[in-house]
KEKE-3310 file (N, C-alpha, C; in steps of 0.2 Angstrom, whole numbers, plus 5000, padded with zeros to 4 digits):
npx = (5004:5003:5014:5005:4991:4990:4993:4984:4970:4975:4975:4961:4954:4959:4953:4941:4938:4943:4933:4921:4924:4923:4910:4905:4910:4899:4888:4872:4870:4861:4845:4840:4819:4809:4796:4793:4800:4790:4777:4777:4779:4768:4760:4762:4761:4745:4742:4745:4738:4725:4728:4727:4714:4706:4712:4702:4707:4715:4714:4700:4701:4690:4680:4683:4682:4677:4683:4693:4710:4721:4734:4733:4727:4737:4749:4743:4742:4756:4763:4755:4758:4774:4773:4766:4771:4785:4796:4793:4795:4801:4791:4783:4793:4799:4787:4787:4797:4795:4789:4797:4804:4805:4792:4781:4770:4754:4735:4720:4703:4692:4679:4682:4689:4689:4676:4678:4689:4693:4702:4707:4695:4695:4693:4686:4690:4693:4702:4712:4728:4742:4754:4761:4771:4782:4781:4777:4764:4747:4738:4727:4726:4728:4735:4754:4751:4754:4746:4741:4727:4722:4711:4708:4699:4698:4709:4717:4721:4711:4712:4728:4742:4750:4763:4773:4777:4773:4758:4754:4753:4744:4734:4727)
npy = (4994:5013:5024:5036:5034:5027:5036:5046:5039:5034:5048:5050:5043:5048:5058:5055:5047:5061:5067:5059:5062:5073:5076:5066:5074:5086:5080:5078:5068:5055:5055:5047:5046:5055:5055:5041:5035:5040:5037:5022:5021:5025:5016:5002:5004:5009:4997:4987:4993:4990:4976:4973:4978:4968:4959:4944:4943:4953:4962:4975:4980:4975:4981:4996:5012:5030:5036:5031:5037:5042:5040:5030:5018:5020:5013:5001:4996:4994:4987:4975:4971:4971:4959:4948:4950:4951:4953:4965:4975:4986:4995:5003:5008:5017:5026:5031:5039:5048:5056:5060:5071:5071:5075:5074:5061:5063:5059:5056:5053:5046:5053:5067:5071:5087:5087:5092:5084:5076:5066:5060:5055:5043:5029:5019:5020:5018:5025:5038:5042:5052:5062:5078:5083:5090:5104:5106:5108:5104:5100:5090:5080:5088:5098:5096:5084:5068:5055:5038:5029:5015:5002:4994:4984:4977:4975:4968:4950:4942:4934:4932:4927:4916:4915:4922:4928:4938:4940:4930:4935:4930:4923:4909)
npz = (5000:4996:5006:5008:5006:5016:5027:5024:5030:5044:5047:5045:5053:5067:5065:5066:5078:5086:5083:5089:5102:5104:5103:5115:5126:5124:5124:5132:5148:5152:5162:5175:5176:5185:5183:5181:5192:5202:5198:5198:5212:5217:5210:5215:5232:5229:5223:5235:5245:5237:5241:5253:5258:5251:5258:5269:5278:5288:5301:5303:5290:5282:5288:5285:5285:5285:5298:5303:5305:5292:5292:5301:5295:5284:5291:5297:5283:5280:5290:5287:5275:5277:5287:5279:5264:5266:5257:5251:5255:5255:5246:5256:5261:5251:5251:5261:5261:5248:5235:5219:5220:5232:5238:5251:5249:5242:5250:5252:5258:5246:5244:5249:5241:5230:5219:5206:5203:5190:5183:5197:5200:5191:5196:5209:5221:5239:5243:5239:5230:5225:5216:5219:5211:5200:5202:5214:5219:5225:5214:5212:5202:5192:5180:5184:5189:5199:5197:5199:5189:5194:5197:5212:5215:5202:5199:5206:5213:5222:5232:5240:5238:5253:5256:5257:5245:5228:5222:5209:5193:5183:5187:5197)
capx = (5000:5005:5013:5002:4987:4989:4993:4978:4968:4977:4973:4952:4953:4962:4949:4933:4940:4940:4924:4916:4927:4919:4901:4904:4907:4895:4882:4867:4868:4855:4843:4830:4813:4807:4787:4795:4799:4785:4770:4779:4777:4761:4756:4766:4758:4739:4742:4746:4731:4721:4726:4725:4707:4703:4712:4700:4714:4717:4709:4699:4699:4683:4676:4685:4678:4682:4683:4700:4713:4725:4738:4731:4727:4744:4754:4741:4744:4761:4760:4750:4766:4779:4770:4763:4776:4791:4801:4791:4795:4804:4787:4782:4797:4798:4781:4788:4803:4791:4791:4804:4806:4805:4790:4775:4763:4745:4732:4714:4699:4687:4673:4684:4695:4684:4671:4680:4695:4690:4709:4710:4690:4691:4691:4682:4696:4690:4708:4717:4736:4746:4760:4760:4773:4788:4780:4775:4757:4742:4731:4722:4728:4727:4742:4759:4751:4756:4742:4739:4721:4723:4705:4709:4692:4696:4716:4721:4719:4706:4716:4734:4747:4753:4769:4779:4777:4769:4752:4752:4749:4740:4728:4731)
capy = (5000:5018:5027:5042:5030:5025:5040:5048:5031:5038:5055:5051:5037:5052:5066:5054:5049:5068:5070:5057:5063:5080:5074:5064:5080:5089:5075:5079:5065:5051:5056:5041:5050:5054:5053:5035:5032:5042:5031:5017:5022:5026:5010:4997:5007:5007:4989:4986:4995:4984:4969:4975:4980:4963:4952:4944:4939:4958:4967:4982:4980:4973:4989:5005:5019:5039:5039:5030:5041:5038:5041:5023:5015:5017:5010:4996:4991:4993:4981:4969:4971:4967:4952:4944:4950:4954:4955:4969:4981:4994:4999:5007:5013:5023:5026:5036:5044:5056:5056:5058:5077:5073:5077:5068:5057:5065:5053:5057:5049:5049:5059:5071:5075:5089:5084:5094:5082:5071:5062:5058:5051:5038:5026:5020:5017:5025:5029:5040:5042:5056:5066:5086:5082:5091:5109:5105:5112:5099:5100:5086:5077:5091:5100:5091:5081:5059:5049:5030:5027:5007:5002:4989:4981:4975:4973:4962:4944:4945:4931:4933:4921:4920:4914:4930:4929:4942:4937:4928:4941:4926:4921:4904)
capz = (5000:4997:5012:5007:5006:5025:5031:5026:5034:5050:5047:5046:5059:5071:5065:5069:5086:5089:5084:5094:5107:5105:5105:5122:5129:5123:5126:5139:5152:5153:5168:5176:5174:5191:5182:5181:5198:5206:5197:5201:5221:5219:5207:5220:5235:5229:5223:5242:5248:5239:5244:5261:5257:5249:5261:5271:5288:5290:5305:5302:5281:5280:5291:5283:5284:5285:5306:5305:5302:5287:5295:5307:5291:5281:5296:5296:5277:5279:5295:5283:5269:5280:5290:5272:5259:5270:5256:5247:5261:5253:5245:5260:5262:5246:5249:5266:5259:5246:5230:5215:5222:5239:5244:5252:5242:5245:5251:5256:5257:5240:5248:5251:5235:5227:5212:5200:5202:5186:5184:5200:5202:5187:5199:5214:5226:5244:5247:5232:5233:5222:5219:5219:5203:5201:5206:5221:5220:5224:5210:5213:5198:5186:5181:5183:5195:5195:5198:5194:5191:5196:5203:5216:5215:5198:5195:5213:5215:5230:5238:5238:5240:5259:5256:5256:5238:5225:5218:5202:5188:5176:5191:5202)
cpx = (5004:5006:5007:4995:4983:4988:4987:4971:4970:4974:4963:4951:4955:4955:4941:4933:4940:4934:4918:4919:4922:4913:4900:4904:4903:4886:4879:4866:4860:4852:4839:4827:4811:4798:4789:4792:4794:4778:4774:4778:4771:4756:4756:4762:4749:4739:4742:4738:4726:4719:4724:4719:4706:4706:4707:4701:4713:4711:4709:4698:4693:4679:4680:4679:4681:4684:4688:4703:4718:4729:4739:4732:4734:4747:4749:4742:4752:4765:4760:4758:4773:4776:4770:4767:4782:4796:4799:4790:4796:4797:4787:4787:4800:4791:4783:4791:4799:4791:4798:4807:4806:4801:4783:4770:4758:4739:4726:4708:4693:4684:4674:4690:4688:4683:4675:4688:4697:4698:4709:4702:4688:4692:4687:4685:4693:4696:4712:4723:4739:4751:4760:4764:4778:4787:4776:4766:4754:4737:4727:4720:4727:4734:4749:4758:4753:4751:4741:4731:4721:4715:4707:4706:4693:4704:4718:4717:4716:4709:4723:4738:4749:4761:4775:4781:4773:4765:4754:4751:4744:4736:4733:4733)
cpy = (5006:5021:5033:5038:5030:5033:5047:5044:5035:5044:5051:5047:5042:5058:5062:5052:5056:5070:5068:5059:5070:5081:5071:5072:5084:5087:5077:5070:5060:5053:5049:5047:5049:5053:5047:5031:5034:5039:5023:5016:5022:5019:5006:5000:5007:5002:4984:4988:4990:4980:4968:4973:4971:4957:4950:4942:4947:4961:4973:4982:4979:4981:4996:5010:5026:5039:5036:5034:5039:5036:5029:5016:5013:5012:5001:4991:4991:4987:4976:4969:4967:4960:4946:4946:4952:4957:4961:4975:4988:4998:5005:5013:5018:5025:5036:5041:5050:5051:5057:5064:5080:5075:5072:5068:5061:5058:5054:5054:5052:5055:5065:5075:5080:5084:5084:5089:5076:5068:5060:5053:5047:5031:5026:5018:5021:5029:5031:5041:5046:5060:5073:5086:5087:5102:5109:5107:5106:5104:5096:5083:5080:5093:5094:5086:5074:5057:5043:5029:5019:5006:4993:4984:4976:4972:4969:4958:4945:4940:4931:4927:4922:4917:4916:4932:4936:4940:4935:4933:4937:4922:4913:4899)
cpz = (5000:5003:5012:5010:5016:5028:5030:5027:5040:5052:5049:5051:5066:5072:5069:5076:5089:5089:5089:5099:5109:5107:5111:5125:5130:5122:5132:5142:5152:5160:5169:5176:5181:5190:5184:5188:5203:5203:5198:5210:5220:5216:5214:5228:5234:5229:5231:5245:5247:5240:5252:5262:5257:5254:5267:5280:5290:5294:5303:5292:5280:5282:5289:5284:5287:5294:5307:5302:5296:5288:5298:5300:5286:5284:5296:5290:5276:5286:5291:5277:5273:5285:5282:5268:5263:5263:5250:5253:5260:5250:5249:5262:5258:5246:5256:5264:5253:5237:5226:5217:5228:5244:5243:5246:5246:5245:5254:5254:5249:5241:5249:5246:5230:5219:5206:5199:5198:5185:5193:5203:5196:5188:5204:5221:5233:5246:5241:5234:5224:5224:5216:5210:5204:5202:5211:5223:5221:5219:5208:5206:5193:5186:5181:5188:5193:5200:5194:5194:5189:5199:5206:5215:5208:5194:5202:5210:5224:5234:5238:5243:5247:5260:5255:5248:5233:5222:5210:5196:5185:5180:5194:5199)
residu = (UNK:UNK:UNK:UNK:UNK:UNK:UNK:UNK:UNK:UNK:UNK:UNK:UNK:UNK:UNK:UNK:UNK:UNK:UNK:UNK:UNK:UNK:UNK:UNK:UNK:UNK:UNK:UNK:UNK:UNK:UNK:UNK:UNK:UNK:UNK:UNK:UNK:UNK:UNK:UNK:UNK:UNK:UNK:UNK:UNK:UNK:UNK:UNK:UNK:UNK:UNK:UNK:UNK:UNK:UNK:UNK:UNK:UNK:UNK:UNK:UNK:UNK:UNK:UNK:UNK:UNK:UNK:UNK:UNK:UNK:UNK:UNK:UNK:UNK:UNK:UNK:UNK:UNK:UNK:UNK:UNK:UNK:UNK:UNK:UNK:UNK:UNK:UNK:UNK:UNK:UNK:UNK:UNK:UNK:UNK:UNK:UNK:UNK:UNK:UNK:UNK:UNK:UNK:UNK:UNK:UNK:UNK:UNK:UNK:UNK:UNK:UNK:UNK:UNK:UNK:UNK:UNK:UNK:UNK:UNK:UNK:UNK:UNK:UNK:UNK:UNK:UNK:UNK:UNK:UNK:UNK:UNK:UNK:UNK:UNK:UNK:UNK:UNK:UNK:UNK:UNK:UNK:UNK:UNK:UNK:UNK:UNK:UNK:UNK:UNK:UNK:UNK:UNK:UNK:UNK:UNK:UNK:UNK:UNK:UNK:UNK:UNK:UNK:UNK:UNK:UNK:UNK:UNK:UNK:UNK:UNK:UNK)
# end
């Protein structure tokens, strides 16, 4: 082969290494998606709830209603997770630690998220669970808000394995 030949070979092999060299640089970073991992709390989190709700071992699930506090209620279905799922703990505990922005998930009874709050009432869940989104504002699932509309009633298996295992997704 011609030295000339090679040495411009060399040459374009040197210049397109700089160039990708250059465009690393000047590449914007891959981020995870905090939507991502903030409906993923809030799926994994309701999904809990209504196993809770539907398991029929648990005290108090059968009789909910608005005169226990939530506050009574969370700590009971995260109780009910670590007893029966031990090894699906951390839900909860990304459940505590907030959202992707750090701040607390919202969670109030149906009856009590105003009418106008069509996104967040297309289910029939009694207990809603959202996140403000990344401006912090509740707007009650309008705006940037992250809600999952999961109806418990209709996507659990109403018995659930009790073998610290996760329910089946394709039935028993």
């Amino acid at each position: 082969m011609n030295k000339k030949v090679v040495w411009v070979f060399v040459v374009m092999i040197g210049l397109l290494g700089c160039f990708r060299f250059g465009l690393r640089l000047c590449s914007i970073p891959k981020v995870t998606s905090p939507y991502g991992s903030t409906i993923g709390g809030i799926y994994y989190t309701s999904m809990f709830f209504g196993m809770w709700l539907s398991y029929e071992g648990t005290e108090g699930a059968s009789s909910i209603d608005e005169s226990i506090p939530l506050d009574t209620i969370v700590q009971a279905v995260s109780d009910f997770v670590d007893k029966k799922y031990p090894k699906q703990k951390w839900v909860f505990e990304r459940f505590h630690a907030g959202d992707a922005w750090g701040q607390e998930y919202n969670i109030e009874w149906r009856s009590k998220v105003p009418s106008n709050a069509d996104i967040l009432l297309l289910n029939n869940n009694p207990i809603l669970i959202w996140s403000s989104g990344a401006n912090g504002f509740n707007e009650f699932g309008g705006g940037d808000d992250i809600c999952d509309e999961i109806d418990w009633r209709i996507s659990l298996n109403p018995k659930p394995s009790l073998n610290g295992q996760m329910p089946n997704s394709n039935g028993p």
